[in-house]
N, C-alpha and C positions, 0 to 999 in steps of 0.2 A: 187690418181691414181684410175681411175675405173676398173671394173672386168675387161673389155673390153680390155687396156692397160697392164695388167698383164698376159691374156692370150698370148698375142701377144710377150711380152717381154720373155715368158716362149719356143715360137717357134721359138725365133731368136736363142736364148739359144741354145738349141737342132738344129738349123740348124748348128750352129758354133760348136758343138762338134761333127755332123757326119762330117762336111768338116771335122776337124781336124783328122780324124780315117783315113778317105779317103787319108788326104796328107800324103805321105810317109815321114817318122820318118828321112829317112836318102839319102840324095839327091842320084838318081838315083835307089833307090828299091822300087817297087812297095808293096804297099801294099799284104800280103795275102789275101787267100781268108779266111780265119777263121777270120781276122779281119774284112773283108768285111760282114761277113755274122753277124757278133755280131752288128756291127750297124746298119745292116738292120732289125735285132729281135727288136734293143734297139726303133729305126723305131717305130715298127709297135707297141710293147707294149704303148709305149708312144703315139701313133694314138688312142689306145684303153683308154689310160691311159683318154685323152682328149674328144673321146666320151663318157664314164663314167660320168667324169665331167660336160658336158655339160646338159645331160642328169638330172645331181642333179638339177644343176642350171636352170633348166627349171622346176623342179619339185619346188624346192625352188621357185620359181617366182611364179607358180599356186598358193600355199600354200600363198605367201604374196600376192598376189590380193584377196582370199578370205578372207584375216583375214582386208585388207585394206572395204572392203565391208561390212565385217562383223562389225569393227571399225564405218564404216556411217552407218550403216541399230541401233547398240546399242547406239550410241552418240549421230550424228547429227541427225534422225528421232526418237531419245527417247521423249514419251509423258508427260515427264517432259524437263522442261528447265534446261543446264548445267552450272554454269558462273563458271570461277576460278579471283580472285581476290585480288590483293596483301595485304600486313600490311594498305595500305593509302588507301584502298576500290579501288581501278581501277580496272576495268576489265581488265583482262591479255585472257582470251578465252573463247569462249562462241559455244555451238552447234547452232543445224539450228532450233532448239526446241524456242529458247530461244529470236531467232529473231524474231519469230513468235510472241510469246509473247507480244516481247516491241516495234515492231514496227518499228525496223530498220536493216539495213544489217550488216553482218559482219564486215566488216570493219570498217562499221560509230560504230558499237556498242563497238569495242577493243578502248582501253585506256580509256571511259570514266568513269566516278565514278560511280559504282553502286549506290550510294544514289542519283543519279539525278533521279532516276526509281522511288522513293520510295515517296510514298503521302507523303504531307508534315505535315500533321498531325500523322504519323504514324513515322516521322524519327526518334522519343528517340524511340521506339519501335525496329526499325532498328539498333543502333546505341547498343543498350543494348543486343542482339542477337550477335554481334559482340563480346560485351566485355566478354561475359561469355562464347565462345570459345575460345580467348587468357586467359583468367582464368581456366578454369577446363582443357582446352585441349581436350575435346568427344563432340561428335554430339551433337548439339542442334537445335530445333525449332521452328518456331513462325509461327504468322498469324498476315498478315499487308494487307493494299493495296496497291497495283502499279499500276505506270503510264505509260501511251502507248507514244510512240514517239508523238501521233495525240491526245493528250489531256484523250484518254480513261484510266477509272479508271476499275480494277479488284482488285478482294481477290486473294489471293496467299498466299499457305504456303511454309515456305522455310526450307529446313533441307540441315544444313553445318557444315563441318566437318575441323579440320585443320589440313596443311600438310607442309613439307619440301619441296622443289625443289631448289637443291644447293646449301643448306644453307641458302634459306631465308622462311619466311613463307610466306603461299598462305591460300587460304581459297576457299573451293569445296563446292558453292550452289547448289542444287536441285530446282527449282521451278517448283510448281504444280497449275494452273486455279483451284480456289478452288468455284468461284462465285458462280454456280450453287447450289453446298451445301450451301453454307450462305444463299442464296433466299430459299431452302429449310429448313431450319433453321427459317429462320425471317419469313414466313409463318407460317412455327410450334409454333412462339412463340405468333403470333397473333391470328392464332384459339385456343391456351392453353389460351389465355388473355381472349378470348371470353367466353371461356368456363368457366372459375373461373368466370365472369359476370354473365352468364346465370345462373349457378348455384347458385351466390349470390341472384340473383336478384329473383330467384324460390323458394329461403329458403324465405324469405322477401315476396313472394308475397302469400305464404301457410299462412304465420303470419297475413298479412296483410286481404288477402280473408275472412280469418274465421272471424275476429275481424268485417270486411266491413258488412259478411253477416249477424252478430248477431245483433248490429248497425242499417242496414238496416232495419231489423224488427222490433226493439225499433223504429226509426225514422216514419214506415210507420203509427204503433199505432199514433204517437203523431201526424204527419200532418194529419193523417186521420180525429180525433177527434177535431183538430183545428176548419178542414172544416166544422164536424158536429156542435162544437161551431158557428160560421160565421151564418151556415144557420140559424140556432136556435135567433138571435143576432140580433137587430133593428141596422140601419147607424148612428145612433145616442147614442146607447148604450154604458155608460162608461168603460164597462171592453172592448168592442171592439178594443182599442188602446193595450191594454196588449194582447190582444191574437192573434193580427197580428205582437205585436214585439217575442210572442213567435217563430209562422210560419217565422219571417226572421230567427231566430235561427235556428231553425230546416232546413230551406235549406238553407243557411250555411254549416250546419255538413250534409249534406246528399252530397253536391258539394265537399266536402271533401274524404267522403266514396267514392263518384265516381270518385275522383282521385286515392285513393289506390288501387280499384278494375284495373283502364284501367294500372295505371304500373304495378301491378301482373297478367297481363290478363287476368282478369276474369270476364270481362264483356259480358256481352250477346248481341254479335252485331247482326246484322239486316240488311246487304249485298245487294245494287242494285248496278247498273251498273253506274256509277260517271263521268261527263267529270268536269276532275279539271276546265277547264279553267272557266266552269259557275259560280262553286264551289268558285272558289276565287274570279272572278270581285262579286259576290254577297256577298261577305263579306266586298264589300272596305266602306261600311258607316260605319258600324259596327266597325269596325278597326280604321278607322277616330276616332271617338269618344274615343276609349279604347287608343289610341299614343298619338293623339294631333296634332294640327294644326302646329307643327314644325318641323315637322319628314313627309318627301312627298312619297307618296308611289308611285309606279312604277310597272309597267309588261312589261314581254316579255314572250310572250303566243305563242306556235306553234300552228298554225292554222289549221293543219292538226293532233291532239293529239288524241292516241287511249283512250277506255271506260276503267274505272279498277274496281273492284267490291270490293266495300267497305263499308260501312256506314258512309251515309255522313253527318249525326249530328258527329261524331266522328273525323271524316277530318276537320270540320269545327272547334272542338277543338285542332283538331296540329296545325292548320295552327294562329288561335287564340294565342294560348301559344307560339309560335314562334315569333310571330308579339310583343306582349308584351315583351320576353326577349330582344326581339331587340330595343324596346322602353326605358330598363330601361339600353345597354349598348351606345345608345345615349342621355345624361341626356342636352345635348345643343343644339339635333335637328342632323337631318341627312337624310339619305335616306333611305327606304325599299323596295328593290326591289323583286317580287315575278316574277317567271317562272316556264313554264313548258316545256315538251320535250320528242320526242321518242328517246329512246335510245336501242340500238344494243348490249349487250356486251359478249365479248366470253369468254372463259373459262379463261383464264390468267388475263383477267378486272375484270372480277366476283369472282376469287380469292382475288384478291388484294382488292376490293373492300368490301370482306366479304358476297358476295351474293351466295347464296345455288348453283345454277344455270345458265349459261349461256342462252340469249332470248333476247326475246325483254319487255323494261321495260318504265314504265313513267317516269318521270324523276318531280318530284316537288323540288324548290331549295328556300330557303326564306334567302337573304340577308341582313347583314347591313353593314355601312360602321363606326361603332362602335369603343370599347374601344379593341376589340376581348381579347384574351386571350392565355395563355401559354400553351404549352403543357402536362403537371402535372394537370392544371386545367381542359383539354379539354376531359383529360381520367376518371374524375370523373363525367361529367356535366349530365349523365343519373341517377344516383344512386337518391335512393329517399332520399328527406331530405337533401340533399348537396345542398350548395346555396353559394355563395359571398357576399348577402346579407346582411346585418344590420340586430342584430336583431329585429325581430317583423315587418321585411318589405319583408317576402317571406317565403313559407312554406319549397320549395325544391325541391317540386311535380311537379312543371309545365314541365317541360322538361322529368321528370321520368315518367308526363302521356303521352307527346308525344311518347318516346321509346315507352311504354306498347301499346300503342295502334294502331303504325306501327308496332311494331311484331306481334302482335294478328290477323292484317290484310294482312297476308302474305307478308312485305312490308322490308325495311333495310332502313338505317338510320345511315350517317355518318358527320361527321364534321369538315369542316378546318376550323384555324384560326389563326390570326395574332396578336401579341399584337398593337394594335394602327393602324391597316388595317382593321379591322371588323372581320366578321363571316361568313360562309356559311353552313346550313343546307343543305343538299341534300335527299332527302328520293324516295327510287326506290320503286314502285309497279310492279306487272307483268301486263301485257298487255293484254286484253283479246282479242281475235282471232277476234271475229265478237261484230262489237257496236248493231247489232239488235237497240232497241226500248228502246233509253235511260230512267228509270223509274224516275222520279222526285216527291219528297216528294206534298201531297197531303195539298193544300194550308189550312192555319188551320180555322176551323169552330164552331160556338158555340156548347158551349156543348148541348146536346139534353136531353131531361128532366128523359127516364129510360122508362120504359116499363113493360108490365104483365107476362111478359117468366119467367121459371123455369131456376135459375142460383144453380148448384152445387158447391160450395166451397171446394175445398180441400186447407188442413196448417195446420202442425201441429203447427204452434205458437198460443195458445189460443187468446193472445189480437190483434195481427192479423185478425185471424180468425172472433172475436168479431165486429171489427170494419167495417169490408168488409161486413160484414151481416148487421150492421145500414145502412152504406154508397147505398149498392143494396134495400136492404129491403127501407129506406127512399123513393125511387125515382120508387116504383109501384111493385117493381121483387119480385117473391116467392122463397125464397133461403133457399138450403138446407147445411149442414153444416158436415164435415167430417177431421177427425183431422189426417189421415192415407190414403194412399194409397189404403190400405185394405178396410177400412170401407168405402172409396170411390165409390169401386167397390160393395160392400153390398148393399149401400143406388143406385147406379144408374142400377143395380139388379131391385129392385123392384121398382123403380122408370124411367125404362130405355123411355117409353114413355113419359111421363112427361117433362121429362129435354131439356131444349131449349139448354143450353149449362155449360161446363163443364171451371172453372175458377182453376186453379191447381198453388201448388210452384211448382219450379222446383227441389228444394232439398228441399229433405227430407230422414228420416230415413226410413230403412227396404225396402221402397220401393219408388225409386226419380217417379219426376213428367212423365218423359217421358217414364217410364216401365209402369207406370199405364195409360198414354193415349195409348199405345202400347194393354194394356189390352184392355182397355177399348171399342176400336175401334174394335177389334174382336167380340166384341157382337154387336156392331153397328158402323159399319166403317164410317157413315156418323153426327159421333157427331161434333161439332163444340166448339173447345176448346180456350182457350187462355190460356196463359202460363204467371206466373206471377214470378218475382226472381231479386233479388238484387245482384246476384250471381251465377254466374254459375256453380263452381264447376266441378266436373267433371260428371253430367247427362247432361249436353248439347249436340249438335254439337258437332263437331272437335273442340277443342279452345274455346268453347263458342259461335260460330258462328251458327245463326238459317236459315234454308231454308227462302227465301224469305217470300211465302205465308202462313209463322206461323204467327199467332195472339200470341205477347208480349208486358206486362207494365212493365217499370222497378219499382221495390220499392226503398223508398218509393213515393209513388203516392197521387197524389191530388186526391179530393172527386171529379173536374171536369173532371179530367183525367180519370179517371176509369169510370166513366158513359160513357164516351163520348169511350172508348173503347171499352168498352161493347157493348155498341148498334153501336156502327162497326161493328165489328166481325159480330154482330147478321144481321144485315143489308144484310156482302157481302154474305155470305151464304145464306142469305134469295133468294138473286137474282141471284145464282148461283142453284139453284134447280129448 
């Protein structure tokens, strides 16, 4: 019976007990009037009695529309999803939260089994969440993923609690969108990865530089004296056979030094403006020879590709060592496909990607269609010295020079791959704004015989030193000699007219190379220097990286390289005055 019905039955009531007052008790006497008037009181209190009444009951009604309000505004618009779900996992109720979530309405989402939601990699997960609230009986909670009525997968944590509802049990989830923190998480855990690399790889490359740079100057004595051997040496001379297998030694171990230096970045690049696509068709003979007639190479080149600024003897060794690992994971022939590409990426690509930066980038990619490999292996393939390798059939360095020397060039460097699909390198550079007046290496020319200029030597390596003085001194030059940055400046002191040019390491003690031309050029801002170093350390550039228009020989150096440098330098300056 409703209110409604009970008020009503409460006035029939009361109409049947004034008639009965009104009807006279005893046929033929009228009622008094004192009875008259009691049920006219009884009337009107009970008029009042029923306004009162109504009056609750309107108040009570306000009161339950707010709390029904208040019910959807805390349930069904809670920022978590509600579900109740019996002992067999059904959903027995679920808010509007909740629909949201999975993707269906009310109605479609009551009775069916919560675990139809739940990945399916994720159901013992689910399933074990369950059982350890009919075991302990207190809130527990987990993190799984679930799935959207339309296939969509999210994280979701769930916290549920068990309850009684008429003697049976039920089970009160909470679900919370957890996605976003995971991606913020799996972020965090990739630049943490990063970072334990970088720092690996920066302990490793201190070891590695110092070891390069001392090496380097052992290496540049012995090549250098080789040379002065050779010249000294008739084409016919029996030791001349031993002292060009000693010079293959020696560059050998010098292409070696120069791999540990590019993966610890510490090589002294020498930066123009690069359009890969030249860059690569001019390596494709080269490549030919180094893979083999079984393995067909291929390009897709955009034809519209911006300039990047790099050093492109250096590119031509990533792209080199790329082609080769791709040769040795096709050992029965395959394809190699090289490209290039502008690429756009914004902040969210360049995250995921690992790039400092959103812009615009080039995009270099070197394919195979190879053995590829797993991912355990794929998170090792930069470290130096890691190889798959056999041994005595790879050192471990090729790919650890590639890393080294796209970081060093402002550049990233990632890789997917497939066991039994191939490989693909990717390596982004940044883009430079304007191509200007692309510079292309200066086609090479015999060496030139040396000349009568005053050459300054600074090194503090004595056999170094020693042998840069045969090598200039040999071929016409009056060379002076300075074991210090100090004494450098002393001797070009009193020799400051004299000196045609100034021949310096770059490191050295007390005082690096480029504090003393720094000096040096405040007594005479017009000396003309060239910079010599197997190593950059930290008196370079940023990174090791030199201004274009410096004059650099890397060590160790041939007797024809270093003349033929010299009277460069000497040269462009000469015709620049």
């Amino acid at each position: 019976m409703t209110n409604h019905d009970s008020e009503s039955a409460k006035a029939a009531e009361l109409r049947r007990l004034a008639e009965v007052r009104v009807t006279p008790r005893v046929p033929g006497i009228a009622p008094s009037v004192d009875e008259m008037s009691r049920t006219l009181h009884d009337l009107q209190v009970h008029q009042i009695e029923l306004e009162l009444q109504n009056e609750e009951l309107r108040r009570i009604q306000v009161e339950l529309d707010a709390a029904r309000a208040r019910y959807f505004a805390l349930y069904d618009l809670a920022p978590v999803g509600y579900c109740t779900v019996n002992g067999s996992g059904v959903i027995l109720e679920a808010n509007l939260t909740s629909t949201n979530l999975l993707g269906l309405a009310r109605k479609d989402l009551i009775t069916r089994p919560f675990s139809r939601f739940v990945f399916r990699d994720d159901q013992d997960n689910y399933y074990l969440h369950l059982k350890q609230i009919l075991n302990t009986g207190t809130p527990q909670q987990c993190e799984l993923r679930m799935v959207k009525n339309d296939g969509g997968v999210f994280w979701a944590q769930l916290e549920a609690t068990a309850a009684a509802e008429n003697g049976t049990f039920v089970c009160r989830m909470a679900i919370s969108d957890i996605s976003l923190r995971k991606e913020a998480e799996a972020a965090r855990a990739v630049l943490e990865q990063q970072l334990q690399v970088a720092q690996k790889m920066e302990a490793i490359g201190h070891l590695a530089g110092g070891v390069a740079h001392d090496f380097n100057n052992m290496l540049a004595v012995i090549i250098g004296n080789i040379g002065l051997l050779l010249d000294g040496l008739e084409p016919d001379h029996p030791l001349r056979g031993n002292v060009l297998e000693i010079g293959q030694a020696a560059d050998r171990s010098a292409a070696m030094t120069h791999q540990l230096l590019a993966f610890s970045r510490r090589q002294v690049l020498q930066p123009i403006l690069v359009n890969l696509n030249e860059l690569a068709c001019g390596l494709d003979r080269m490549l030919g020879r180094l893979i083999g007639e079984h393995i067909g190479i291929h390009h897709e080149l955009a034809t519209d590709l911006g300039p990047i600024l790099a050093d492109p003897g250096q590119l031509e060794q990533v792209i080199v060592n790329l082609a080769v690992n791709a040769r040795d994971a096709m050992p029965g022939g395959g394809r190699l496909l090289i490209a290039t590409a502008n690429v756009t990426l914004d902040t969210e690509t360049a995250m995921a990607m690992g790039v400092a930066a959103p812009g615009s980038y080039v995009s270099l990619t070197v394919t195979d269609d190879g053995c590829g490999m797993d991912k355990p292996t794929a998170a090792h393939i930069f470290e130096p010295f890691f190889t798959t390798k056999e041994v005595g059939k790879g050192t471990g360095l090729g790919l650890a020079t590639v890393f080294g020397i796209v970081k060093q060039s402002n550049g990233e460097i990632c890789v997917r791959s497939v066991p039994g699909k191939g490989t693909t390198f990717q390596i982004l550079f940044p883009q430079q704004v304007s191509c200007g007046d692309l510079v292309t290496p200066s086609p090479e020319q015999e060496a030139p015989s040396g000349g009568q200029e005053t050459i300054l030597v600074v090194e503090d390596e004595e056999l170094v030193r020693k042998v840069t003085l045969r090598i200039l001194g040999g071929v016409g030059y009056h060379v002076l000699t300075a074991a210090s940055g100090v004494e450098g400046l002393r001797l070009f002191r009193s020799h400051a007219g004299a000196i045609d040019l100034v021949l310096t390491d770059m490191v050295m003690p007390q005082m690096s190379g480029r504090d003393f031309v720094t000096a040096l050029r405040e007594i005479r801002p017009a000396t003309r220097v060239l910079f010599m170093s197997g190593y950059s350390g930290d008196s370079t550039e940023v990174r090791g990286i030199l201004a274009p228009d410096t004059g650099f020989i890397g060590k160790p150096f041939r007797t024809a390289d270093l003349v033929a440098k010299v009277r460069e330098v000497l040269n462009v300056k000469k015709s620049l005055r």
